[in-house]
C-alpha positions as CSV (number, residue, x, y, z in Angstrom):
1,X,18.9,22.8,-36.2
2,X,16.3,24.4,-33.3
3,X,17.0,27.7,-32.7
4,X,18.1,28.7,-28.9
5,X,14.4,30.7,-27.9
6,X,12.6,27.6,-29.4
7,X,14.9,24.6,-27.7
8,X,14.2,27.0,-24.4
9,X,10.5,27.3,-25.1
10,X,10.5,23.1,-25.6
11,X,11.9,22.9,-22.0
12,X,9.8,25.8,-20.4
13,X,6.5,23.8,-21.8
14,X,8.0,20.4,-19.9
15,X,8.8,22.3,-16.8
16,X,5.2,24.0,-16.7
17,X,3.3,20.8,-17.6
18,X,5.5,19.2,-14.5
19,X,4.5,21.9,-12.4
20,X,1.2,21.2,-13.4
21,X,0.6,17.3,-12.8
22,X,2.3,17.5,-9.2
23,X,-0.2,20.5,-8.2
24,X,-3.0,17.9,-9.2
25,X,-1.9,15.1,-7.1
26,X,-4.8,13.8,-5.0
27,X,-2.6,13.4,-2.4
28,X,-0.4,15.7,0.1
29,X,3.2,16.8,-1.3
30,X,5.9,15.0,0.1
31,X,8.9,16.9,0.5
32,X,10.5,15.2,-2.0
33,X,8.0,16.7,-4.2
34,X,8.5,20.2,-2.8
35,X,11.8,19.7,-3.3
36,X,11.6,19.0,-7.0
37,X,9.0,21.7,-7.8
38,X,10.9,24.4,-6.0
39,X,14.1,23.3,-8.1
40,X,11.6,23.1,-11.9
41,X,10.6,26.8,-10.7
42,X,13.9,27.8,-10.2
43,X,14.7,26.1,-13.5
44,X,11.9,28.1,-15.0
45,X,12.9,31.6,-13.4
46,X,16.6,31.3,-15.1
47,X,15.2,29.6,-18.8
48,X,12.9,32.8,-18.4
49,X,15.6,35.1,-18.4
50,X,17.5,33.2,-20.4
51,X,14.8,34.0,-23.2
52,X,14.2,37.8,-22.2
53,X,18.2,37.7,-22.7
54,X,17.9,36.3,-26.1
55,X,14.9,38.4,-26.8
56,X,16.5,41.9,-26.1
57,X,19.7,40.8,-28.1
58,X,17.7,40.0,-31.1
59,X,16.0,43.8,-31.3
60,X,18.8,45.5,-30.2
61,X,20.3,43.7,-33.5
62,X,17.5,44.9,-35.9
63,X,17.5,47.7,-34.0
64,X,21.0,48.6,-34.9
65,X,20.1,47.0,-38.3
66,X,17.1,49.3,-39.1
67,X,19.3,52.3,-37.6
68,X,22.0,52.0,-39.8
69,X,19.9,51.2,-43.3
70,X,17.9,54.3,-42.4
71,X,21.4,56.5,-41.4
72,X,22.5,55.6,-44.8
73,X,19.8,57.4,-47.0
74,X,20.4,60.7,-45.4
């Protein structure tokens, strides 16, 4: 089973690499295509903080972790 962060990262690389090919269109945006890229960075934005999220939880764990091994040998 794939971990949340890395199932996030998987979809973050997609988005980015979307991002990417419509930017290098030789022709002009439609606004369909603004349309889609505004919605993939807003997509991005929230799986971004979706990951800081995870992130912080995680040390805040070892912190508490590393806190109370360290507490105990006093």
């Amino acid at each position: 089973m794939t971990d949340p962060a890395s199932a996030i990262k998987g979809e973050v690389h997609e988005l980015v690499d979307l991002q990417i090919q419509t930017l290098r269109q030789p022709s002009y945006l439609n606004t369909s295509d603004l349309l889609d890229y505004r919605v993939r960075s807003k997509k991005l934005a929230a799986l971004y903080q979706e990951l800081d999220h995870l992130r912080r939880a995680s040390f805040e764990g070892r912190l508490r972790e590393h806190l109370r091994v360290h507490s105990l040998r006093f």
